[in-house]
N, CA, C and O of each residue as an XYZ file, in Angstrom:
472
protein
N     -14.549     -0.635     23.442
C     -13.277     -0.605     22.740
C     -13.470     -1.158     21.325
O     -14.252     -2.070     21.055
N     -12.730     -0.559     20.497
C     -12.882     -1.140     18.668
C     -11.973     -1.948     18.944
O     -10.994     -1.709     19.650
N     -12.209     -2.853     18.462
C     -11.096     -4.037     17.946
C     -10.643     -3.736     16.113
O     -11.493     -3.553     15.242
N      -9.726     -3.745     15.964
C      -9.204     -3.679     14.566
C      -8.115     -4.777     14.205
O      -7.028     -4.948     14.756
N      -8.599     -5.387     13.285
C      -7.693     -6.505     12.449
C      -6.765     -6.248     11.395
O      -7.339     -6.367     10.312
N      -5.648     -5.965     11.285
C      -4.590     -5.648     10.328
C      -5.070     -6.918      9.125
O      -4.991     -8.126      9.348
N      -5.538     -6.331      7.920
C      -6.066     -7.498      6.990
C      -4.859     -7.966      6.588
O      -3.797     -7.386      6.815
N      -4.998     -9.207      5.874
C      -4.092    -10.274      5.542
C      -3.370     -9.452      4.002
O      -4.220     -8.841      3.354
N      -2.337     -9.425      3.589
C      -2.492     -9.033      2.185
C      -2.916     -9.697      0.676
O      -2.935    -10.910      0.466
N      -3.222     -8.746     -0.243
C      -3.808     -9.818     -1.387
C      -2.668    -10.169     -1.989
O      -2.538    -11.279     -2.505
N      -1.648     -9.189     -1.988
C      -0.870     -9.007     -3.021
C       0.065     -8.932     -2.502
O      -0.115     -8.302     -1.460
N       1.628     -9.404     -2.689
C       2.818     -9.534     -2.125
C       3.698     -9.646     -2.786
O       3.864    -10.734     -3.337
N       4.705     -8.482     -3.026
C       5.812     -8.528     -4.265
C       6.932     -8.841     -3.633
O       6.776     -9.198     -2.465
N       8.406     -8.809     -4.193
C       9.458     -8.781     -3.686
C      10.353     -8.692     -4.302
O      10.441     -9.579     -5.151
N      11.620     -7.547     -4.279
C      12.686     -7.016     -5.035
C      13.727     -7.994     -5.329
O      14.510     -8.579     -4.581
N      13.551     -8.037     -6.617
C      14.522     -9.788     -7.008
C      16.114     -9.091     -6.818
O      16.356     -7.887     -6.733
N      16.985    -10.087     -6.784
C      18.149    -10.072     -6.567
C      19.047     -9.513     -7.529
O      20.091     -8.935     -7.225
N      18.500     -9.745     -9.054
C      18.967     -8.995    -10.534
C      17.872     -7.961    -10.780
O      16.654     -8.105    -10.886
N      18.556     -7.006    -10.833
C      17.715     -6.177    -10.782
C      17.375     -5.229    -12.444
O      16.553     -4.398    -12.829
N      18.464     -5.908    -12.982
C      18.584     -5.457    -14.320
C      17.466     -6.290    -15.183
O      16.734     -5.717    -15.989
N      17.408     -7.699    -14.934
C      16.137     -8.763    -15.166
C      14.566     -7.923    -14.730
O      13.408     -7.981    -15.142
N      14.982     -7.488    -14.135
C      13.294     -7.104    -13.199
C      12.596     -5.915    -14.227
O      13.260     -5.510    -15.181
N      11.184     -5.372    -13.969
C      10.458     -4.853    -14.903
C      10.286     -3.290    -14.382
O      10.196     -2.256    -15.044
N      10.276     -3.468    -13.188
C       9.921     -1.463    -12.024
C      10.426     -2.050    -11.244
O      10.044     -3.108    -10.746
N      11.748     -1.207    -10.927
C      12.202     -1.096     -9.460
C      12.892     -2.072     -8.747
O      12.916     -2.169     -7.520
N      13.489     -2.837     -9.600
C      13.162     -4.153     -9.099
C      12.832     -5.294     -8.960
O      13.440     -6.364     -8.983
N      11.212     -4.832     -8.721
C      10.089     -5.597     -8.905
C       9.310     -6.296     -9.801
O       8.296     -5.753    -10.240
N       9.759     -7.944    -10.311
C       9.540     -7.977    -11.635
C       7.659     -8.252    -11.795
O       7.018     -8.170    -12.843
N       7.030     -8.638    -10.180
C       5.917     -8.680    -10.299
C       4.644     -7.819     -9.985
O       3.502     -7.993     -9.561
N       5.512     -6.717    -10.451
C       4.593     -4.602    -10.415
C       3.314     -5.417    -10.981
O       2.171     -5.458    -10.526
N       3.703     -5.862    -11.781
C       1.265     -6.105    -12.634
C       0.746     -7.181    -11.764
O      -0.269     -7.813    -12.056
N       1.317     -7.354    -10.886
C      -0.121     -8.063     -9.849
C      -0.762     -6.984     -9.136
O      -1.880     -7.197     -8.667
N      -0.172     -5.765     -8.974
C      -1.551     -5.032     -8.364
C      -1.957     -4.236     -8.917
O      -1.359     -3.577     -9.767
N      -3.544     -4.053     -8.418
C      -4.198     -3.807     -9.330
C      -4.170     -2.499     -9.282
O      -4.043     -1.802     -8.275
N      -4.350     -2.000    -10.919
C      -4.407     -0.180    -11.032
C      -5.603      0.293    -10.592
O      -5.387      1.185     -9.772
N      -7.053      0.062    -10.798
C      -8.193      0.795    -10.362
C      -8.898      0.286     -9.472
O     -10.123      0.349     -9.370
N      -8.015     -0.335     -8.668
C      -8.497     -0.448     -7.141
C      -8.223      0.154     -6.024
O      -7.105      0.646     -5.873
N      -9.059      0.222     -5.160
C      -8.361      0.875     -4.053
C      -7.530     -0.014     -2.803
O      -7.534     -1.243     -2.736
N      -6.736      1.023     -1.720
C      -6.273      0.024     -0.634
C      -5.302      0.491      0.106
O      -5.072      1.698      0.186
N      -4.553     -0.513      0.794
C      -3.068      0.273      1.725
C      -1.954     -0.769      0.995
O      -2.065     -1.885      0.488
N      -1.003      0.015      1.166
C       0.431     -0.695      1.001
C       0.865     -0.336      2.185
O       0.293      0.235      3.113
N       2.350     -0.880      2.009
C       2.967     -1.381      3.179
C       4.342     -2.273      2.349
O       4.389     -3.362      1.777
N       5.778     -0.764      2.734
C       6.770     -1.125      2.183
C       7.534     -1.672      3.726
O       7.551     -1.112      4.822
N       8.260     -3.272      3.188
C       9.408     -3.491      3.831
C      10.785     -3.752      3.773
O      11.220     -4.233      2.728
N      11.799     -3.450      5.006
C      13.380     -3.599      4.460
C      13.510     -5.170      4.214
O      12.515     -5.878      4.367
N      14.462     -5.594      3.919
C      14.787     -6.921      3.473
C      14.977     -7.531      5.245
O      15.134     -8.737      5.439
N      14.943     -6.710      6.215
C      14.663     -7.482      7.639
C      13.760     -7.703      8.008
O      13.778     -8.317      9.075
N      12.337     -7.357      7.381
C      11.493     -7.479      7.318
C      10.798     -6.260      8.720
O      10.252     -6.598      9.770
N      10.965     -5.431      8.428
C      11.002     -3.473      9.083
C      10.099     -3.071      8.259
O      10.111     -3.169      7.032
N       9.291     -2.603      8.950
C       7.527     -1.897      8.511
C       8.511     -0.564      8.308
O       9.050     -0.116      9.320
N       8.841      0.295      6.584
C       9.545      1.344      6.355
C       7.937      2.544      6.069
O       7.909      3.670      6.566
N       7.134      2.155      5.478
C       5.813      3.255      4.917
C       5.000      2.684      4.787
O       5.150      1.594      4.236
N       3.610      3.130      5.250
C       2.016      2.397      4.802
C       1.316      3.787      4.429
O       1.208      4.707      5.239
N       0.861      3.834      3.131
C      -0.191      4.562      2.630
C      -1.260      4.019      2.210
O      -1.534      2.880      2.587
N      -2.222      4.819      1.207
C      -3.354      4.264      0.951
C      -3.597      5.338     -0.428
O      -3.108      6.457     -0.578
N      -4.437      4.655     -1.272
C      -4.741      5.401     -2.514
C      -6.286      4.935     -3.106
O      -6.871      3.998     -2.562
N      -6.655      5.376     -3.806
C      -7.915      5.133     -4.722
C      -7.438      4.046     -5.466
O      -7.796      2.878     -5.317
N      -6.267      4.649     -6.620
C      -5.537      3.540     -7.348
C      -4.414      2.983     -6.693
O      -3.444      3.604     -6.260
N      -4.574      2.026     -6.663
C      -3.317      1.633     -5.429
C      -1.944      1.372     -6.652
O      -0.905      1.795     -6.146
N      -1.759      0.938     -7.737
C      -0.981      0.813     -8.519
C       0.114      2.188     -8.683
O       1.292      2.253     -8.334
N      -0.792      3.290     -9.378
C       0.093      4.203     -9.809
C       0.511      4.918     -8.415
O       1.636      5.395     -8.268
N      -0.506      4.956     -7.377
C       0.050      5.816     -5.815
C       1.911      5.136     -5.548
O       2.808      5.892     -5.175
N       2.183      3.344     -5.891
C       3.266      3.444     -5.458
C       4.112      3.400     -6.268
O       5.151      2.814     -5.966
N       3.987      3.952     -7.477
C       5.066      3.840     -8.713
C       5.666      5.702     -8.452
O       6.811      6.124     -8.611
N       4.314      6.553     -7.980
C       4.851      7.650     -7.885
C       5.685      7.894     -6.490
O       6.254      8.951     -6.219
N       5.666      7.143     -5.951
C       6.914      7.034     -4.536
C       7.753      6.193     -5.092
O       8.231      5.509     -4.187
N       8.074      5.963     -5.860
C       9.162      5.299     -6.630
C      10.250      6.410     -7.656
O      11.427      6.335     -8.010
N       9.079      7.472     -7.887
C       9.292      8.223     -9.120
C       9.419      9.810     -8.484
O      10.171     10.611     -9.040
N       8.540     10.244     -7.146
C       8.680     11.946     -6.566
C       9.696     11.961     -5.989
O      10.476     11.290     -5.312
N       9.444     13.228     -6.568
C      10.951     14.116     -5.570
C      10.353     13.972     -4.383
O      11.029     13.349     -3.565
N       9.250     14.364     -4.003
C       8.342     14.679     -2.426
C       7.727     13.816     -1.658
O       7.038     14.151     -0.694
N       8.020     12.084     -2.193
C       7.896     11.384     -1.156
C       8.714     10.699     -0.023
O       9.887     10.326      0.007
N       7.690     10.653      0.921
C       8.541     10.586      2.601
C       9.564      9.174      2.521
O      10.099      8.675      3.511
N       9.659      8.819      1.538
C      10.783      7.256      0.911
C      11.679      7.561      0.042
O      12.440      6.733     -0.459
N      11.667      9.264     -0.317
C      12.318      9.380     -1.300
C      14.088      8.614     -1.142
O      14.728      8.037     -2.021
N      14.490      8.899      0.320
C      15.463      8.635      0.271
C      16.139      7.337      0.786
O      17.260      6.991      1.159
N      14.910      6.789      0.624
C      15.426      5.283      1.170
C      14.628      4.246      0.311
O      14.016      3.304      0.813
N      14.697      4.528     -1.141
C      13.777      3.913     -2.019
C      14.421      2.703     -2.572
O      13.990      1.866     -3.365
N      15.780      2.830     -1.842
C      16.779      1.370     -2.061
C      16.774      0.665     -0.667
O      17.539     -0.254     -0.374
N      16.091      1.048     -0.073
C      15.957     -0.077      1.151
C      14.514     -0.932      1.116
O      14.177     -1.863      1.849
N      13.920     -0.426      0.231
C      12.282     -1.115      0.224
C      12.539     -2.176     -0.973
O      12.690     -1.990     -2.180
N      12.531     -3.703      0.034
C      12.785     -5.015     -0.639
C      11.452     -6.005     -0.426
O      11.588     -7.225     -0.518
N      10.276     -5.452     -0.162
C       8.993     -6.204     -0.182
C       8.023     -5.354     -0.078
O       8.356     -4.414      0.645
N       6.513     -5.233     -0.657
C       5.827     -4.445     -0.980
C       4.336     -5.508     -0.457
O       4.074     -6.568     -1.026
N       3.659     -5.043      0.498
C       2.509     -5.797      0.549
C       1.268     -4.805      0.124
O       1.504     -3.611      0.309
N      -0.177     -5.173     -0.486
C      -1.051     -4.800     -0.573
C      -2.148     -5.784     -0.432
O      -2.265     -6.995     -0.616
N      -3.132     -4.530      0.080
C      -4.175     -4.863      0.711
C      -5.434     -4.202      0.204
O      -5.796     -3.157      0.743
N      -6.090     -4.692     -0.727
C      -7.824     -4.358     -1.478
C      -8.457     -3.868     -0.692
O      -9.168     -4.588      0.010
N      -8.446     -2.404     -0.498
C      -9.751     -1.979      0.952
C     -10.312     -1.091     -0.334
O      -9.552     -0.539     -1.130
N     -11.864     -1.034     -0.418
C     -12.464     -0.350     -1.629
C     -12.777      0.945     -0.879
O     -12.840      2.114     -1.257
N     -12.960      0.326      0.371
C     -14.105      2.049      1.289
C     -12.942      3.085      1.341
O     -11.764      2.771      1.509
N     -13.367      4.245      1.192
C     -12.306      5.283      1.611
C     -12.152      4.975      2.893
O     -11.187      4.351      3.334
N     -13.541      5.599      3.866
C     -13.119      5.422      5.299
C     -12.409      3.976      5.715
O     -11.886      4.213      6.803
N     -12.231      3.045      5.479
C     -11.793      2.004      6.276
C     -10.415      2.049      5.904
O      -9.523      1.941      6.744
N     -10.195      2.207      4.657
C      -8.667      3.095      4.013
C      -7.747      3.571      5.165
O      -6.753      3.270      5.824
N      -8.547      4.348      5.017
C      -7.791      5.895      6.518
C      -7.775      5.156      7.563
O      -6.605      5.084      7.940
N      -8.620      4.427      8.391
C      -8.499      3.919      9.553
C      -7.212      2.624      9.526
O      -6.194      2.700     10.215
N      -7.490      1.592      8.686
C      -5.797      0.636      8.075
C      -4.943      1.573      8.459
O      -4.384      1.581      9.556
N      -4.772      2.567      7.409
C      -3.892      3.453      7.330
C      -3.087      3.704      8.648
O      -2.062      3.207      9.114
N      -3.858      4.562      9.015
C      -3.541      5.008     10.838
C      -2.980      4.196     11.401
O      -1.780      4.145     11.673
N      -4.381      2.969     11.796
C      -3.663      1.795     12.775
C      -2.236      1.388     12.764
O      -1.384      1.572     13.633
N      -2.102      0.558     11.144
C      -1.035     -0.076     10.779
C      -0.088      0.933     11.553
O       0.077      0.791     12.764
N       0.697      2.222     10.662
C       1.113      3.321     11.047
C       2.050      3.222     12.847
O       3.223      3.144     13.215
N       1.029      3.269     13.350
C       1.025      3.708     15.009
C       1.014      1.889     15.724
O       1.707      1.480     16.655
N       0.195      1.257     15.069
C       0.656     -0.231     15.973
C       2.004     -1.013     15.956
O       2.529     -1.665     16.859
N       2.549     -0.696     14.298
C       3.403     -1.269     13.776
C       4.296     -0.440     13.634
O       5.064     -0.669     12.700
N       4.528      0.695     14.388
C       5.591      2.244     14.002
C       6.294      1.457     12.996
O       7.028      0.470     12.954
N       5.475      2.765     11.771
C       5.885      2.533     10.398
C       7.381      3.530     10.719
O       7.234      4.463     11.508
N       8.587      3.341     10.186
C       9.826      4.072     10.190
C       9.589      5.297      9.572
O       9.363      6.189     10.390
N       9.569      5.558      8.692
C       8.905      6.544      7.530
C       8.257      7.821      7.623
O       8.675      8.926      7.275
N       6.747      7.361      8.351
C       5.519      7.697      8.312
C       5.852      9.078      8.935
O       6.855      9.046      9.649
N       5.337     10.096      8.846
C       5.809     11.526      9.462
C       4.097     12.001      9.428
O       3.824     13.201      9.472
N       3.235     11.180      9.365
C       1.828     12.464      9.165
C       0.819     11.019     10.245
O       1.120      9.840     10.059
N       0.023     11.295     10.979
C      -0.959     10.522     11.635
C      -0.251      9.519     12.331
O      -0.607      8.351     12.172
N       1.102      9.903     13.399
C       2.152      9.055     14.187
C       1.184      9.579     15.368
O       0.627     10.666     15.528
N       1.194      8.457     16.095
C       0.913      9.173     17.603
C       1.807      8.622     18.476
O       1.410      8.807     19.626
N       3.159      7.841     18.421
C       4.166      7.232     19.403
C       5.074      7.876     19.379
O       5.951      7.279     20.004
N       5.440      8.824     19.003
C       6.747      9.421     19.015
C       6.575     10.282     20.333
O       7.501     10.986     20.736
């Protein structure tokens, strides 16, 4: 059997209360993560509800453009995501596998692609 460890996050934002004060979204602390790194995010509701976990090369601009597409699976609940965690994974493959796990251990709400509990 694999054992898999949900990593700790590096990075941990959270949607301030003035939102007119804030810099993206919200979020007045968007420049703590990093643009040319890779990794998973992992958006939550203010109940603290696993809503989406993806993964990107650049982990920065991947969640500004789910902030910003018409075609992402948050499009319509992009006012319920009140905490943002990230997590530095450089490998692609270990990427995808986070990805998944998180996903299916933690039924992400969201997630519509690599669910296996429904």
């Amino acid at each position: 059997m694999i054992n898999i460890t949900i990593p700790q996050p590096d990075v941990t934002i959270t949607k301030q209360e003035a939102p007119e004060l804030s810099h993206i979204y919200g979020f007045t602390d968007f420049h703590l993560i990093p643009r040319d790194r890779g990794g998973i995010f992992m958006f939550y509701n203010s109940k603290g509800e696993l809503l989406f976990v993806g993964k990107a090369r650049k982990i920065r601009p991947r969640i500004k453009k789910h902030f910003e597409d018409s075609v992402s699976p948050v499009k319509e609940h992009r006012e319920e995501v009140a905490r943002i965690e990230v997590c530095i994974v450089d490998d692609a493959v270990h990427r995808e596998i986070y990805e998944t796990y998180i996903i299916n251990e933690l039924k992400a709400k969201y997630n519509v692609d690599k669910v296996f509990f429904k």
